[in-house]
C-alpha positions in Angstrom: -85.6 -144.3 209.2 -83.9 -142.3 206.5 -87.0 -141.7 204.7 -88.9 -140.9 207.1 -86.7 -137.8 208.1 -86.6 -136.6 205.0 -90.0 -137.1 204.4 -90.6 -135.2 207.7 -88.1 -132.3 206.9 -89.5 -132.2 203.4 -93.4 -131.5 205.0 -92.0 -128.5 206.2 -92.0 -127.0 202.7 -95.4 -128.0 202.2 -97.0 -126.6 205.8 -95.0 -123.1 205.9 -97.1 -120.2 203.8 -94.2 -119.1 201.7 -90.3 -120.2 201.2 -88.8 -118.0 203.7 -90.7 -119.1 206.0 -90.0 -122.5 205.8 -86.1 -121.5 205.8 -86.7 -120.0 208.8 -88.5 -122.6 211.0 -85.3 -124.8 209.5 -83.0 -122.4 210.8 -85.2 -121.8 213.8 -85.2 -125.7 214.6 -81.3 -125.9 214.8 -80.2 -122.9 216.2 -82.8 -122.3 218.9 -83.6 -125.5 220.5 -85.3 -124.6 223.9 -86.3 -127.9 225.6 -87.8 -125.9 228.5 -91.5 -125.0 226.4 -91.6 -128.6 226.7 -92.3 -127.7 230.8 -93.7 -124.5 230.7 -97.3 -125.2 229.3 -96.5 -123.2 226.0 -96.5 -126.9 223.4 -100.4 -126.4 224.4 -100.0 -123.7 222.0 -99.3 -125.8 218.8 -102.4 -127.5 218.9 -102.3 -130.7 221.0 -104.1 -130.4 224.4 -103.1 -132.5 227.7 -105.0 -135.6 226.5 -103.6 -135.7 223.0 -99.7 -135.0 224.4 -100.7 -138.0 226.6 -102.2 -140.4 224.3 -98.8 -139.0 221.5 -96.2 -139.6 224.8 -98.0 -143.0 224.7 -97.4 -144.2 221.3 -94.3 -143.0 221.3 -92.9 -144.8 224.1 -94.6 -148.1 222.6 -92.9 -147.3 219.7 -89.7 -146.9 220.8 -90.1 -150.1 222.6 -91.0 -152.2 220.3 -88.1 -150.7 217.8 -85.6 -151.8 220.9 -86.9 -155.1 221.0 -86.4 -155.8 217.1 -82.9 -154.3 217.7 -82.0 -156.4 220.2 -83.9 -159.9 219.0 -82.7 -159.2 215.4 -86.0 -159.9 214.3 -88.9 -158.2 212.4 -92.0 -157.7 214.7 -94.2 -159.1 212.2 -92.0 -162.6 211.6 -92.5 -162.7 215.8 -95.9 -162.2 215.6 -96.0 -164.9 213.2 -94.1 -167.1 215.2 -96.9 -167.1 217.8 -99.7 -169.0 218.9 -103.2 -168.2 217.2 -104.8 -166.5 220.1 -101.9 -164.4 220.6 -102.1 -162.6 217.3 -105.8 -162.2 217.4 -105.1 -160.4 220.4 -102.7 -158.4 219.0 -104.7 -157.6 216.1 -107.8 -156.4 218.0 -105.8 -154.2 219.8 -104.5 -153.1 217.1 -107.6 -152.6 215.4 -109.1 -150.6 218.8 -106.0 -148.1 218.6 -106.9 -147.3 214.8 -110.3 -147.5 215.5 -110.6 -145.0 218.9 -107.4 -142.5 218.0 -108.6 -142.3 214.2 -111.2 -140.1 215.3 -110.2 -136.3 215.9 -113.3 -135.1 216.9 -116.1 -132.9 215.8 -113.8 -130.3 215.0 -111.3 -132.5 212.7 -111.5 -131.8 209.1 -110.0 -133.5 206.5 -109.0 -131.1 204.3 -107.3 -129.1 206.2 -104.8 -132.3 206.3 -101.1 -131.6 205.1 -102.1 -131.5 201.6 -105.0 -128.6 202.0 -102.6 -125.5 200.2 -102.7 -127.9 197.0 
């Protein structure tokens, strides 16, 4: 968990056009917090329409879940997976395999260079 927000925080370095601005979305992100343009229609600004906030709400409830249930079982996800039957984990693993499959694809206007990495 660590890593990943520091590896988070660090992207903002690489996204932000010079070094004051990525100061100031940092200073931005802790001194302005407005929960509200989560309500008001204006995070349809930042890129992500109704279906993709849906499908990202989605995930990250699933996530969360599953995160709680290793907390609470003290056990790794994949050593429960593991632990059951055959049919079970194919079924887990198609899903699985859907989900990468259908919400891999961004659409016509996706382009891969323009990922996080494009200013290299």
């Amino acid at each position: 968990m660590c890593t990943f927000v520091l590896v988070t925080f660090a992207w903002i370095f690489f996204r932000a056009e010079t070094i004051s601005d990525a100061v100031h979305y940092i200073i931005r992100l802790f001194t302005k917090p407005d929960i509200w343009n989560l309500f008001n229609n204006s995070v349809y600004s930042l890129g992500l329409d109704l279906l993709q906030m849906n499908i990202l709400f989605i995930m990250l409830t699933i996530i969360i879940i599953l995160d709680y249930v290793q907390y609470k079982t003290a056990r790794r996800i994949d050593c429960f997976l593991m632990s059951q039957n055959w049919g079970f984990q194919g079924m887990i693993y198609i899903i699985l395999f859907i989900i990468c499959f259908v919400f891999g694809m961004y659409g016509p206007a996706y382009n891969a260079q323009e990922f996080i990495y494009f200013q290299f």
